[in-house]
N, C-alpha and C positions, 0 to 999 in steps of 0.2 A: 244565649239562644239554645234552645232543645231541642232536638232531630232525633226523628222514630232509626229505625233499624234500614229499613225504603229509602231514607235521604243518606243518610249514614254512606252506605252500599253505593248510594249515586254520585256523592260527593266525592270518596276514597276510588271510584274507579273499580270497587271489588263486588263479588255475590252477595246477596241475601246471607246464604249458608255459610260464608267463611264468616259475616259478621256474627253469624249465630255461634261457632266453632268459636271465638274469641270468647263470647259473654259464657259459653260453657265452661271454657277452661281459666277466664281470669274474673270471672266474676265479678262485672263492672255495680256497681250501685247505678240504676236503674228507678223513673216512678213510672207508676200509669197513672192514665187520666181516661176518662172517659168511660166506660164500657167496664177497662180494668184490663182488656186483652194487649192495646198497644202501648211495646214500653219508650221510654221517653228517655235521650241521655243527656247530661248538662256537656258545657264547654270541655272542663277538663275530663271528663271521660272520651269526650271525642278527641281531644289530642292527645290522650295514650291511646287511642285507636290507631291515629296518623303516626303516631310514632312506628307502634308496633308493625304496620305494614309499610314501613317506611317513606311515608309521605311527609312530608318537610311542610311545615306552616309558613305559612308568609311573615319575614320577619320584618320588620318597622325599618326604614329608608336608612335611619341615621346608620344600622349595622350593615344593610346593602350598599351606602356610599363606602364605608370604611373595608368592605369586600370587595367594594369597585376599584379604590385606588390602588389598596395592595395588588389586586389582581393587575391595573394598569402598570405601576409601579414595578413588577415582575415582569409583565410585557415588555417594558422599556429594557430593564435588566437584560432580557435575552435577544432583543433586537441588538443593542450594543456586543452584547457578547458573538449573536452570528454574526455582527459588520465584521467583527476583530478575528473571528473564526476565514471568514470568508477573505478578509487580507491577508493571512498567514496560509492560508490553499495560496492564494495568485505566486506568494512571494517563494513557498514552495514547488509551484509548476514554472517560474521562472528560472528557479535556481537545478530542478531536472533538465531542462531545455540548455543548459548554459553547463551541465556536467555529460549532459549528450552530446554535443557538440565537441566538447573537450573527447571524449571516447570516441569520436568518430575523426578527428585529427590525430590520435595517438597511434588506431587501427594502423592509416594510411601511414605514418611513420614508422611503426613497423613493421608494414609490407613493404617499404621500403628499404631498410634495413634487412630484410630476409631477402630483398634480391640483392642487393649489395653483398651479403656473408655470400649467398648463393654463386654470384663470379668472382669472390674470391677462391672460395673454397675449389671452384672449375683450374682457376688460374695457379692456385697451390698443388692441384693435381698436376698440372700440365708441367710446371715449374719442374714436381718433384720427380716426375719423368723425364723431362729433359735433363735433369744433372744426373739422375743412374742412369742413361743415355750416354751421356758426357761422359761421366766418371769409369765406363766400361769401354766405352771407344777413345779413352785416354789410357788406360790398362791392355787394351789391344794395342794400340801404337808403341807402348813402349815397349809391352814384349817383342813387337814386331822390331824397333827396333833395336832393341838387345841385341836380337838374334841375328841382326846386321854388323851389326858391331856394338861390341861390348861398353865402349866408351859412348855418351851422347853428348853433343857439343850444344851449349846455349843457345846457337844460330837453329839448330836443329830442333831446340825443345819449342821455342817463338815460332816459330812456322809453325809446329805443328800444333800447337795454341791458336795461331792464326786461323787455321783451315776447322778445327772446332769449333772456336765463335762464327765462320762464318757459315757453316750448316748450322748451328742453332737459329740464328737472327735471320734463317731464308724459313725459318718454319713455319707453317702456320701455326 
């Protein structure tokens, strides 16, 4: 079938002028008929037209089935591949939630532990003032009583052991 320049232009979607911009610069083989003014082009001149403005011809069913299935074919492939995408998301927001959980029980064990060291460390203080407590007012007593007499009798040391434990153990 042969189409002027008018159908050409109407069929491809493009101007007049761009069909003419083509025959000037590629130079299609062309007849006329008629008159001698309008030119006439065959099949394959208009599909290097369609080509050149990139219009795609309709191709025959048997290459659109075998375009459809691959295309299906590939559909299928990335459905499967997002189900298996999308179970590996659930399996890693289940395995965050379940390492969250674990970080929010460790937290509380060790803010437990920090007040545990915490009244230790109060009760090491307190400890360690009461024996330089002790250990000075056990250093007073015995100067004191040197200075009473020079010997101190075992009866004498136990008492006065006695009455140091028992101002520690009234302390708060």
């Amino acid at each position: 079938m042969e189409m002027t320049v008018r159908q050409i232009a109407g069929e491809l979607g493009v101007s007049r002028q761009k069909i003419y911009r083509y025959i000037d610069t590629h130079a299609p083989s062309a007849h006329y008929r008629g008159s001698g003014k309008t030119m006439y082009f065959d099949e394959a001149e208009i599909k290097k037209m369609k080509r050149f403005f990139g219009i795609e011809e309709e191709t025959d069913t048997e290459q659109d089935s075998e375009k459809d299935s691959a295309l299906l074919s590939r559909i299928r492939q990335l459905e499967e591949e997002n189900s298996r995408l999308k179970e590996d998301l659930d399996k890693n927001e289940q395995r965050v939630r379940e390492l969250l959980s674990q970080r929010a029980e460790l937290l509380k064990a060790l803010r437990s532990s920090n007040n545990c060291i915490r009244r230790l460390t109060i009760s090491i203080r307190e400890l360690t003032g009461n024996l330089w407590y002790s250990q000075r007012m056990y250093a007073q007593a015995l100067s004191k009583q040197q200075k009473q007499s020079p010997r101190l009798s075992s009866a004498g040391i136990a008492k006065l052991m006695n009455s140091l434990v028992c101002r520690f153990t009234s302390r708060p």
